[in-house]
Every structure is written in C-alpha cells, then in structure tokens.
N, C-alpha and C positions, 0 to 999 in steps of 0.2 A: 479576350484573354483565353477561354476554353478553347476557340478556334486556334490560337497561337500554340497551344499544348498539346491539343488532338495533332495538330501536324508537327511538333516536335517530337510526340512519341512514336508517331510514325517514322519520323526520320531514323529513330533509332532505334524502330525495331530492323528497320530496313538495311541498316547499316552492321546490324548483331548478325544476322541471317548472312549479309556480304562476308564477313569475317570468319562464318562458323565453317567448320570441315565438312567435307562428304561423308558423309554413312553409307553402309553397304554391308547387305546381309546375304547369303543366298535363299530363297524361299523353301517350301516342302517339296515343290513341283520340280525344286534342282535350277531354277531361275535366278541367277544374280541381279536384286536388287540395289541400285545406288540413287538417292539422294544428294542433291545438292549442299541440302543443309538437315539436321534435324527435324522431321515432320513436327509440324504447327498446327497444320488441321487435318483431323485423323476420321475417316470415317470406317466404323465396324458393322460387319457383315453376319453377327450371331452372336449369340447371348454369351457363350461362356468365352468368346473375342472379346466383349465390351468388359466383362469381368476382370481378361488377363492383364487388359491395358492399362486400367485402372490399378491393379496390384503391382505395374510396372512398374507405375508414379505418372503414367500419363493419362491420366483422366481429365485432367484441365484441358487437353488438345482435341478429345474425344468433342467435334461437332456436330453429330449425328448416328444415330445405333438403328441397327435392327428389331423388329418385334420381338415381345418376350424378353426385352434386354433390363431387368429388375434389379438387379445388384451391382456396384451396392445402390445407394439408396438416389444417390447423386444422380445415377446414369437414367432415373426415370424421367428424369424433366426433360431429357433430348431428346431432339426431333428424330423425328420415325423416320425413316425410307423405305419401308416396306416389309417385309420376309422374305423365309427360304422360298416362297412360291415365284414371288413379283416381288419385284427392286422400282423404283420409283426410281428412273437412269436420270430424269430430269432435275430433277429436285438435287440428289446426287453429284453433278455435273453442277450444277447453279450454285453447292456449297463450295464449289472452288477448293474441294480436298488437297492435298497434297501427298497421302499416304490414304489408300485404302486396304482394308484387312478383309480378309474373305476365307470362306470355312470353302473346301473345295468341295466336300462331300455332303453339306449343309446346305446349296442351289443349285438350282438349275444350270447346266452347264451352259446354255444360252442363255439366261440372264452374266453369267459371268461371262460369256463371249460378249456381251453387249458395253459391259463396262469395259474392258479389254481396247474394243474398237474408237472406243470414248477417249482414248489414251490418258485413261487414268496413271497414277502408280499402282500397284498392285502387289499384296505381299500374299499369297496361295497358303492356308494355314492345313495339316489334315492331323488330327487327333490319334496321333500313331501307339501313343503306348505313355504308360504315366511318366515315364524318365523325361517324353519329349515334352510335356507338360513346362518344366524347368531347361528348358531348350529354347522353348518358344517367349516364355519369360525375358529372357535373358536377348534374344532378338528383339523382340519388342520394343524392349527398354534402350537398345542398340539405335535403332529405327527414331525413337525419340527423343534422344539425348538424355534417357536417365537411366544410364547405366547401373549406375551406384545402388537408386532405388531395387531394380529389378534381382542385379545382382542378391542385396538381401535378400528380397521374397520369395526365389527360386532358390537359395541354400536353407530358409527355412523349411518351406515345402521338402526337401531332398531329405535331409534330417529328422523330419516326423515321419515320412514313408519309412525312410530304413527301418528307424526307431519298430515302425509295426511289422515288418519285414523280421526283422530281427526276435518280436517277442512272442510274435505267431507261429515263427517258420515250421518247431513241431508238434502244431495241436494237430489228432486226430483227423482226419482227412472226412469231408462232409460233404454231399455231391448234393449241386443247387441248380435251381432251375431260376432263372431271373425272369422275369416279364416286362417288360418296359411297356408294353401295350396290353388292352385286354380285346379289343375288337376292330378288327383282325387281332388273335394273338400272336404276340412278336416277341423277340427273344434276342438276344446277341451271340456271336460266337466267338471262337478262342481268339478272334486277336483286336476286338475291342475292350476298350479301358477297362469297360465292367467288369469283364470275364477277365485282368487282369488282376481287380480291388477282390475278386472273391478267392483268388490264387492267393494274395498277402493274406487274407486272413483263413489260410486253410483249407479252400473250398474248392470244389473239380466241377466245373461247367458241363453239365450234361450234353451242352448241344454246341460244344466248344469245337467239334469237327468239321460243321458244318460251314460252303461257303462262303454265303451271304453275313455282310457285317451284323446284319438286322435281317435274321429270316421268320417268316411266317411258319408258324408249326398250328400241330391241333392239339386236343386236348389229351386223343390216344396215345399218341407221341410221347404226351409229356409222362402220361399214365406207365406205359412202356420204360422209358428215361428213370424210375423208380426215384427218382428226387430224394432226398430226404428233409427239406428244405425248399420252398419256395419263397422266393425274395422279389418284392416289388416296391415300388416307390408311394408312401400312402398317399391319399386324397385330402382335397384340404377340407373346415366342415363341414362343408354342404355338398360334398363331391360323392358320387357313389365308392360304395366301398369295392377299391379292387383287386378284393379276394373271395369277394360272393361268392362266384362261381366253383373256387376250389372248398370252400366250409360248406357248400352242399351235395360235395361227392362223398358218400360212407368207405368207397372204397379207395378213396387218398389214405396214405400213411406220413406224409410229410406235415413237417412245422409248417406254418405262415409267419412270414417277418414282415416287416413293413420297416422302410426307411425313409429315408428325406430326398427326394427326388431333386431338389433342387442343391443338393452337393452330389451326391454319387452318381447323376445321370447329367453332370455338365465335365466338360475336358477343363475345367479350369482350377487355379492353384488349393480352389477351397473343397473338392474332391476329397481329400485326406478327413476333412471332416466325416463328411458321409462312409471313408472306410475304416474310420474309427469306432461310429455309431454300428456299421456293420459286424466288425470284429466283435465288439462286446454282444452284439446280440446273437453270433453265431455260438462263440463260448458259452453261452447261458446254454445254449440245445446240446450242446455237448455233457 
C-alpha cells in the first residue's frame, strides 16, 4: 500500500510540475533566467541567500545551504556544500538542484565558473543597495512560485526602511567609522549596504570614498578620519572584545557602539533590524 502511494504522489507531483508555467527572472549579472516550472529544489550559495529564500516562503525547497547559513532556525539542519572558499560541486550536482542562488561577490569566481560548466541553473545575486534587498525578495519568490509570500515580506521590509528614512532624515549629521574586521582591519565604503544603514540613520562614512567595497585601512587613517563614532558588530560571550584596541588609545575621541552583526552585516530582509538598533544607538550620542 505505501509502495502504491509513494508512486501515486509521485505521479502527481510529476504531473503539477507538467502543468505549471515557466518562471523567468533576469539575474544581477543582466542574465535572463527561465525555468520550466517553479524551483523545487533550491540550493543557496550564502548565508543572507538562505535567509532571503526563506523570508520568500521558500524555505521548504531550500535542499542545501552554505556555511554560516544560521537563520532562521530551520535552515540549520541542511546539508552543507561548502563556503565562499570551496563549494563541494559534487555533492551539489548529486542534489539534483533545479535552481541555484549564488552571491556573486561572496565566491570564488572559479568555484562559480565550475558550477556554471556543471550546467546548473543559476540565479547571480550582488547586494547592491538596501532597496535591492526588496528586489531580490520579490525574484526569489518569482523563481519559486511564491509570489504572494515574498511580495508581503519585501513591502514590509520597504515600509520600516522608509519609516527610519523618514524619522532620521534630520538628526545632526555624525561621521562613523565602521569596522567589519579587526585583523586586518577592514572597513566598507560608500556603496555597500553598511555605509548605506549609516546614511538612514544620520551618519557620513569616513571612508565612504574609497574604492574597494571592503578596504583594508590602518589605524592612523582612521585616527586621521577624526570619527566621531566607531561602529562594529559585537562578539558573542566568549569572543574577544572588538573594541580593545580602540578603549586603549587616550588619544581616540570617539564613541564605541557595538551592534548585532548578525542583522546589519547580512543583505538580507532582517537588516532593518540591525538599522534600527543602529539608529537608537546613534541618537543616544547625539
């Protein structure tokens, strides 16, 4: 009898899939993707990837995630295929994906040529700015057949941004120095997301002119940069603290903030958190 069921459901999933339309999104890379039918099995290429897909409403199709893929809670029990360093192409290929997500700027671009040649599907994601944030939502959800889900999640998102957009726009102008790393130290500049969350709540990126998305400075630099504010992502409780080094300089004049690293330093819908916790903690130094 089980045997009799297991291939009748199969028949009709087989037969739902026959029926369903093609989806078609174009990717970030400017590449039109199409689908036969809604992706069924979805493999994710980064953490705040595995986040969005989930916030999309397709977490049920999500068969496999990247390292570091923690939220929500769901996505930890799935099987790994690797990181940004090395992709496990085998393992990969063997899940019979039918939709792969990938952070462009997140791998190696030869691990992403390798899946490519693999003739995966492939959807090129790049973390352009918070608006695309609710962009990419809304493809995703396209990509998966749950529009409707996505839809919400991305007009919620849009509506608390403004909301802080709107309640900040003129506090006091605060010039900040972000750290994302402490060794090498590392920094963002004007047109990653960060240096975007610190614009909503008031704040001017010291090192907003520079280049590289994620450049390496030193500490004269930042000393130079006159900060008034240094913002980093705090440690968890056994983590060193990653503001040592600026609480032992006499001749810093700036605040130290500490935030949640795991909303303000991910592109995904729950960002707004972490520029919320930002906001009020900037307004307090004001």
């Amino acid at each position: 009898m089980k045997r009799w069921l297991a291939i009748f459901l199969a028949a009709l999933c087989a037969l739902s899939m026959a029926w369903a339309d093609p989806v078609s999104v174009v990717d970030d890379d400017g590449h039109r993707l199409t689908l036969a039918a809604p992706a069924r099995r979805i493999v994710s290429i980064a953490p705040h990837l595995t986040e969005l897909l989930f916030a999309a409403g397709a977490g049920e199709r999500v068969v496999a995630v990247s390292a570091w893929s923690d939220h929500p809670a769901a996505a930890k029990s799935l099987p790994r295929i690797g990181d940004a360093a090395m992709l496990d192409l085998e393992r990969i290929v063997a899940l019979q994906p039918d939709l792969v997500i990938v952070w462009k700027d997140g791998s190696s671009a030869q691990q992403l040529q390798r899946l490519a040649v693999a003739g995966l599907p492939i959807y090129a994601s790049d973390a352009r700015s918070l608006a695309h944030i609710g962009v990419t939502l809304r493809r995703l959800g396209h990509l998966a057949g749950t529009d409707a889900v996505a839809e919400a999640r991305a007009s919620e998102f849009e509506a608390r941004l403004a909301a802080l957009r709107a309640g900040y726009a003129q506090r006091r102008p605060l010039a900040a120095f972000y750290q994302i790393w402490q060794q090498p130290l590392m920094t963002v500049n004007g047109r990653h997301v960060i240096s975007e969350a610190l614009q909503v709540c008031g704040a001017r990126n010291v090192f907003g002119d520079l280049k590289l998305a994620t450049p390496t400075v030193d500490v004269e630099a930042v000393l130079l940069a006159r900060p008034d504010v240094i913002v980093t992502g705090r440690a968890g409780s056994d983590g060193p603290d990653p503001l040592a080094r600026w609480r032992s300089l006499k001749s810093l004049h700036a605040a130290l903030v500490t935030v949640d690293p795991d909303t303000l330093n991910r592109a995904s819908d729950r960002i707004v958190q972490g520029i919320e916790e930002l906001c009020v903690k900037l307004d307090r130094l004001r």
